[in-house]
C-alpha positions as CSV (number, residue, x, y, z in Angstrom):
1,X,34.8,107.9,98.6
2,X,36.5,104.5,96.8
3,X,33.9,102.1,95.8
4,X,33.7,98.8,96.8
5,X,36.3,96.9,94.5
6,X,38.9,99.7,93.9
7,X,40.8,98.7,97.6
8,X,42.3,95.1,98.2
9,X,43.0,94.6,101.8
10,X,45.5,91.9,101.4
11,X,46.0,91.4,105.2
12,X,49.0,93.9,105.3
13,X,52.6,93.1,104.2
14,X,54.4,90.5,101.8
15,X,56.9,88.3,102.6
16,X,58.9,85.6,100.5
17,X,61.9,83.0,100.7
18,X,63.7,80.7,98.8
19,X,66.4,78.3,99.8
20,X,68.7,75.5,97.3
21,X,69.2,72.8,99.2
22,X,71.6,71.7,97.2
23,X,74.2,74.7,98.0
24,X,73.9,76.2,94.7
25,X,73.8,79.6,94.6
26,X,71.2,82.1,93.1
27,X,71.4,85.8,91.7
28,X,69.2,88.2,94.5
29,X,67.2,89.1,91.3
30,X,64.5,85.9,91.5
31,X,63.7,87.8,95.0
32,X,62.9,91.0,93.3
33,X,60.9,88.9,90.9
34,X,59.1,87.3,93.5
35,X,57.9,90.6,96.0
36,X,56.9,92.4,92.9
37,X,54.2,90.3,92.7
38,X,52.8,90.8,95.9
39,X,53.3,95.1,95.0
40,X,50.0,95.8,96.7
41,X,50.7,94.5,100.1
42,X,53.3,97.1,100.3
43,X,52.8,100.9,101.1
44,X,56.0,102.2,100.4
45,X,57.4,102.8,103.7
46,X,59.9,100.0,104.3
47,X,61.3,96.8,101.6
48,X,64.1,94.7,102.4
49,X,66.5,91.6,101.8
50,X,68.6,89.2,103.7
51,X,70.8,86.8,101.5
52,X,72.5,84.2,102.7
53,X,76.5,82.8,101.2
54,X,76.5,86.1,99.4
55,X,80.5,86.7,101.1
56,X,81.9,83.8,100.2
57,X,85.2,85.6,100.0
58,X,84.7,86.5,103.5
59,X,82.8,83.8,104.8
60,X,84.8,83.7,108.2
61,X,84.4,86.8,109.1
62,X,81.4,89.2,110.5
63,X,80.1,90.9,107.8
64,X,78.6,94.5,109.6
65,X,76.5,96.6,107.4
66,X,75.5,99.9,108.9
67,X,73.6,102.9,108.3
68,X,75.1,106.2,109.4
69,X,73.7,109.7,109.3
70,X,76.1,111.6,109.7
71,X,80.3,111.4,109.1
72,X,80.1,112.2,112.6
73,X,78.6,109.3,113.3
74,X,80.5,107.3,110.9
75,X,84.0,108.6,112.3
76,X,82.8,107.7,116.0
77,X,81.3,104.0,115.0
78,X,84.5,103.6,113.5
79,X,86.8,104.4,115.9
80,X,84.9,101.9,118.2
81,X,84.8,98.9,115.3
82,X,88.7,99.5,114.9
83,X,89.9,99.6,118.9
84,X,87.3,95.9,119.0
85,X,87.6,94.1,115.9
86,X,90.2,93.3,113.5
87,X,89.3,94.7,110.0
88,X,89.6,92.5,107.1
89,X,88.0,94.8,104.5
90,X,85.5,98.1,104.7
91,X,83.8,99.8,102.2
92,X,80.7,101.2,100.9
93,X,77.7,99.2,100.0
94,X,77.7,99.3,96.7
95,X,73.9,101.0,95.1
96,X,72.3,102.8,91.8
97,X,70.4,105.8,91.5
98,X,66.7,104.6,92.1
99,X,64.2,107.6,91.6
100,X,61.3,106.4,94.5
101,X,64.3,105.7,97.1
102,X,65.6,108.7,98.8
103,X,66.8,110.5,101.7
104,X,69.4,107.5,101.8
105,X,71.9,107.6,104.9
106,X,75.5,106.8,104.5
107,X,75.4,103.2,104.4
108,X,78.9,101.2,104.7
109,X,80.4,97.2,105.5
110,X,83.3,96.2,107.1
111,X,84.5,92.4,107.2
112,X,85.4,91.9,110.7
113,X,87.1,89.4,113.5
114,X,86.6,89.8,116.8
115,X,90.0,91.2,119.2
116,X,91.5,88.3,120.7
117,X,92.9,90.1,123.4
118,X,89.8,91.4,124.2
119,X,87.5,88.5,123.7
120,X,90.1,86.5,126.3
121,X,89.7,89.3,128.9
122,X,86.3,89.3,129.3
123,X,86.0,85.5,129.0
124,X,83.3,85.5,125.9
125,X,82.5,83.4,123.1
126,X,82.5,85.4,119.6
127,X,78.8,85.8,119.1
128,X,78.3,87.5,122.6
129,X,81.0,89.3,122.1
130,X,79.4,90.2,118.6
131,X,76.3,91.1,120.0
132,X,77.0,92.9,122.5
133,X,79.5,95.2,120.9
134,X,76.6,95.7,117.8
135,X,74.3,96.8,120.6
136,X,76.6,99.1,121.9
137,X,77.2,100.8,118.7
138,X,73.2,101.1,118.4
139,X,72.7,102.4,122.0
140,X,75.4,104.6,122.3
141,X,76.3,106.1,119.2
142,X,73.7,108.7,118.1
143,X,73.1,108.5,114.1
144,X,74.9,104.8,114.1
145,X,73.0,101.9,113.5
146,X,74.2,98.1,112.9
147,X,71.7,96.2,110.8
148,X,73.0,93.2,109.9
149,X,75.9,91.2,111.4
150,X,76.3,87.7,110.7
151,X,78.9,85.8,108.5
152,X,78.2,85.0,105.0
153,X,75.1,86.4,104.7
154,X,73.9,90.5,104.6
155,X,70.5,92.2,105.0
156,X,69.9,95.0,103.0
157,X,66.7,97.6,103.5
158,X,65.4,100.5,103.2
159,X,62.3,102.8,103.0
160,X,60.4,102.1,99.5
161,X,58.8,99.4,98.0
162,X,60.5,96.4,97.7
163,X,61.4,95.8,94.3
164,X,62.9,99.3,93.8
165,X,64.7,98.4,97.3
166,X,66.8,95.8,95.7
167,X,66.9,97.4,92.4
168,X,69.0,100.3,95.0
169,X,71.7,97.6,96.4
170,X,72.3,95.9,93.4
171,X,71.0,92.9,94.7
172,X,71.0,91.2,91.0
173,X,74.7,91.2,91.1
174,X,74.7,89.3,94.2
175,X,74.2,85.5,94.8
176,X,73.3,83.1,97.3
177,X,71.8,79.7,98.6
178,X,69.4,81.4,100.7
179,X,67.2,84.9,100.2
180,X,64.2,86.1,101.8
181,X,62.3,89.4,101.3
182,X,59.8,91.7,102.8
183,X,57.7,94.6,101.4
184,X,56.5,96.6,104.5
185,X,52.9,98.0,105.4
186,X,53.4,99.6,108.7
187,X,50.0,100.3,110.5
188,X,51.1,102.0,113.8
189,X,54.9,102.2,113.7
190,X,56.9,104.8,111.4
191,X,58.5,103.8,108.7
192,X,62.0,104.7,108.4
193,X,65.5,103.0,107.1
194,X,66.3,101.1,110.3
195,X,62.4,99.8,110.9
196,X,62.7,98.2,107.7
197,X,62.4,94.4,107.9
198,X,64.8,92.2,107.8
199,X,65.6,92.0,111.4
200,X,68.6,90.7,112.4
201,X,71.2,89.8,114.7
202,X,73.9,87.2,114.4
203,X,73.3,85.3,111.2
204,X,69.5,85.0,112.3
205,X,66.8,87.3,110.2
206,X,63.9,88.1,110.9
207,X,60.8,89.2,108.1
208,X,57.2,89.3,109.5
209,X,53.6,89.9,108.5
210,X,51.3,90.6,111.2
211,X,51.2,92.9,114.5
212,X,52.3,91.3,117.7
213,X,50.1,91.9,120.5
214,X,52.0,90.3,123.0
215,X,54.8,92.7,122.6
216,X,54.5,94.7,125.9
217,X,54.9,91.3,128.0
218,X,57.4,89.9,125.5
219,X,59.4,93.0,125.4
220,X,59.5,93.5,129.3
221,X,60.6,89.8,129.8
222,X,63.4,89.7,126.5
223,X,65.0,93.0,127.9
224,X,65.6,91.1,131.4
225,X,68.6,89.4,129.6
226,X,70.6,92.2,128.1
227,X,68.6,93.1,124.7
228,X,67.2,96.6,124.1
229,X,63.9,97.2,121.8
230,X,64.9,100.2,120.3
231,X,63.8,100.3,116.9
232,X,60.0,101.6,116.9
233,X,58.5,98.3,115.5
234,X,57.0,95.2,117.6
235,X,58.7,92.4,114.8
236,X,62.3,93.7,116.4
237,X,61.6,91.5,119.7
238,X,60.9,88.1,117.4
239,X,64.7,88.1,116.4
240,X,65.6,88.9,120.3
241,X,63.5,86.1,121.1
242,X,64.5,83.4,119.0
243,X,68.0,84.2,119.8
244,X,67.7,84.1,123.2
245,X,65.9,80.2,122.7
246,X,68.0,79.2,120.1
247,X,71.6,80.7,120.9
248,X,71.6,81.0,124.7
249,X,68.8,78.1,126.1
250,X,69.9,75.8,123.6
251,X,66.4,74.8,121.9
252,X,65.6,73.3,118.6
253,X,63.7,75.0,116.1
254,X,61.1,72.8,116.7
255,X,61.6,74.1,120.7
256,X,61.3,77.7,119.6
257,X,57.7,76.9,117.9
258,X,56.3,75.5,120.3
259,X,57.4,79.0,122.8
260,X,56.3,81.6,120.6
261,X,53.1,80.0,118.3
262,X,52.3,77.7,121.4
263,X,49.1,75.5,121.0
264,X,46.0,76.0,123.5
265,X,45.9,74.0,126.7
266,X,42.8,71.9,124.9
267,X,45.2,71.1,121.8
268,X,47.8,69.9,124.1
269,X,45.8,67.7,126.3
270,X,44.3,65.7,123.2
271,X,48.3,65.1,122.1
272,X,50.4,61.9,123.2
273,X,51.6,61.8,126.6
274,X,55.4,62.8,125.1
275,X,54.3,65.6,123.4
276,X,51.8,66.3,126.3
277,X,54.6,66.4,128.8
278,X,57.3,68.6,126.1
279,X,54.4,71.3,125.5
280,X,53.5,71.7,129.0
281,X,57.4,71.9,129.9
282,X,58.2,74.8,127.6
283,X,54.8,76.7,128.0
284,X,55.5,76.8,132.0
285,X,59.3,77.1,131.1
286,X,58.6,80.2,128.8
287,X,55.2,81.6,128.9
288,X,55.8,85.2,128.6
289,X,57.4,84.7,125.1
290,X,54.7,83.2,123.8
291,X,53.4,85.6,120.3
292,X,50.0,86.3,120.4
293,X,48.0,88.7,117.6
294,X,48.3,87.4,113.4
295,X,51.9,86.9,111.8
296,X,53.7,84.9,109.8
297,X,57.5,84.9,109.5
298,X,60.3,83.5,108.0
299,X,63.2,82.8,110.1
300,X,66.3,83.1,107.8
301,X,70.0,81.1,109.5
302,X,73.2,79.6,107.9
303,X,71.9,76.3,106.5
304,X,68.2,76.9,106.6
305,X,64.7,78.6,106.5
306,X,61.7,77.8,108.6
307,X,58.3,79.9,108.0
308,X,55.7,80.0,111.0
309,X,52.4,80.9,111.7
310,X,50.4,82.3,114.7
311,X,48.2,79.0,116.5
312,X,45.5,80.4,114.7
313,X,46.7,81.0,111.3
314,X,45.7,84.6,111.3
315,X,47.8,85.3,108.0
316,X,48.3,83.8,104.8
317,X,51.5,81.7,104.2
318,X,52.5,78.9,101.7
319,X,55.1,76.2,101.3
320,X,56.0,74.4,98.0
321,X,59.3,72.5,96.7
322,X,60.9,71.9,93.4
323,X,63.7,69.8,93.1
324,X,66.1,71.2,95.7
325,X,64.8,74.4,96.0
326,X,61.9,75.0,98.4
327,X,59.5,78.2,98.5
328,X,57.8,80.1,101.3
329,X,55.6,83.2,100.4
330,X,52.6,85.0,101.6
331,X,50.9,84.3,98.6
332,X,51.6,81.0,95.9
333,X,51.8,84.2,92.3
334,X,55.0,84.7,94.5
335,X,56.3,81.7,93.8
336,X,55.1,80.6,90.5
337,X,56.4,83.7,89.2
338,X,59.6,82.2,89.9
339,X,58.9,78.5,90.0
340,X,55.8,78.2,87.5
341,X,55.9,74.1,87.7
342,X,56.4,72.5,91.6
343,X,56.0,69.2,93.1
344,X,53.8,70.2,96.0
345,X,52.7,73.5,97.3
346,X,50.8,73.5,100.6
347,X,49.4,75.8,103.1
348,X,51.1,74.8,106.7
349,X,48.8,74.5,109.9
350,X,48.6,77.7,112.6
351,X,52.0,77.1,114.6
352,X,53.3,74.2,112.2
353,X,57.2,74.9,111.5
354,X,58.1,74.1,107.8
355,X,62.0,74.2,108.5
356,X,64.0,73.6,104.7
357,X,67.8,73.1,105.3
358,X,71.0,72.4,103.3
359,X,71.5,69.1,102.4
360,X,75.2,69.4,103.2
361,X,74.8,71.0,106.3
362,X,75.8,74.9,106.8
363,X,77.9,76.7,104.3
């Protein structure tokens, strides 16, 4: 029987972020250094990364990573990227040998542009098109899975802790503006390669500490509009949701907050008449996508970061700056470890978006 003391319940998962504003890019390693810290809010089961202008090479085109079990699978995803996309550059992720990470599936990239025959016929813009062919591939090809998407930026995951996660892709040999991390305690939903956090779709990413239990209703409404929860994990509908605000209804970040961490009827009565009038819009506008249950998340995009709580502030989450680079973790060691001296470090209120962007704008 373990004694009191000898178990830290640390609230479940770690998550961590760092952008420079300036543009200046940053080797993946600080990340590493950063989720190590916060080791014991991991289980094993599921560590990941997104970076952000980490293709610089290839910054106008799609960058796919997938995971494929099989060369079945690989031959048939393939086929279908090649007849839909025009291939730049493919190749395999690079990786080392890490001892606590295996059972590793075939995992490849290809740089691609959409087929502008095709994307003409059936009257698209790119990221639809984009989306919907990645969903295809997900649906329809057994063993194939897209995980990451967007341009100039990659998410890499996988099941194991963290640290030995990005010690796997090599992420020290990478650099970006932009990184975020996740180290996974799953408490009702397997862990396996493709459950891993990030989430993404586009260039949005998704990592998320908490349990959403909302995600019935939320799931039920999002999948009216073309998306498919597949992936045996409630933090997959937070990237269809804010993709569907952001991308197809056109709202600000600030928008999106207000949907999914909504304040209580009470709070918004005691706000100004604008902000009275805005909240009461979107909550009528949108009410089955408001999040209920404890999380925190950072929301990762080309330019920018924004961390969010639950209304309540059910988990942990802190903000801090230094210079042009600002910080968002679960817990402050993760940022000092990197950071030791900052000009501010703050906890943000329950449904308060801390958005840090570029100073230049998107790169």
């Amino acid at each position: 029987m373990m004694k009191e003391g000898e178990f830290r319940n640390p609230s479940g998962c770690a998550i961590s972020g760092v952008i420079d504003r300036s543009g200046k890019r940053m080797s993946g390693e600080c990340m590493i250094r950063s989720i190590v810290t916060m080791h014991d809010r991991s289980n094993g089961l599921g560590g990941g990364f997104a970076g952000y202008g980490i293709y610089p090479e290839f910054k106008e085109y799609y960058a796919f990573h997938l995971f494929y079990n099989d060369v079945i699978a690989k031959k048939e995803a393939e086929d279908f990227i090649q007849r839909h996309f025009d291939i730049a550059f493919q190749s395999a992720i690079p990786t080392r040998k890490t001892d606590s990470i295996s059972d590793a599936p075939i995992i490849f990239r290809y740089f691609v542009l959409p087929d502008a025959r095709k994307l003409e016929t059936r009257q698209l813009d790119e990221e639809e098109y984009v989306v919907r062919c990645a969903n295809r591939i997900n649906m329809e090809i057994s063993g194939a899975y897209v995980f990451s998407c967007g341009k100039n930026m990659g998410i890499f995951k996988a099941v194991g802790f963290p640290e030995d996660v990005g010690k796997f892709y090599r992420l020290d040999e990478y650099e970006g503006y932009a990184w975020t991390c996740h180290g996974r305690y799953p408490t009702n939903t397997p862990g396996w390669w493709g459950g891993a956090h990030p989430f993404g779709l586009l260039d949005y990413s998704v990592v998320h500490n908490g349990e959403i239990s909302s995600y019935d209703a939320n799931r039920r409404y999002i999948e009216m509009f073309g998306y498919k929860c597949t992936l045996q994990t409630d933090t997959e509908v937070i990237t269809y949701i804010v993709d569907y605000l952001l991308r197809r209804k056109k709202l600000t970040l600030q928008e999106v907050a207000k949907v999914v961490s909504a304040s209580f009827w009470s709070t918004i009565e005691s706000k100004s008449e604008e902000e009275r009038e805005q909240d009461t819009l979107l909550r009528k506008m949108f009410p089955s996508l408001l999040i209920t249950g404890p999380f925190s998340i950072i929301f990762g995009y080309t330019g920018g970061l924004m961390a969010l709580n639950d209304r309540l502030k059910l988990r942990s989450m802190v903000v801090a700056e230094r210079g042009d680079k600002a910080y968002i973790a679960s817990e402050e060691c993760a940022i000092r470890v990197i950071e030791p001296e900052l000009d501010y470090v703050r906890a943000p209120r329950g449904g308060e978006p801390v958005i840090f962007e570029l100073n230049g704008g998107a790169r």
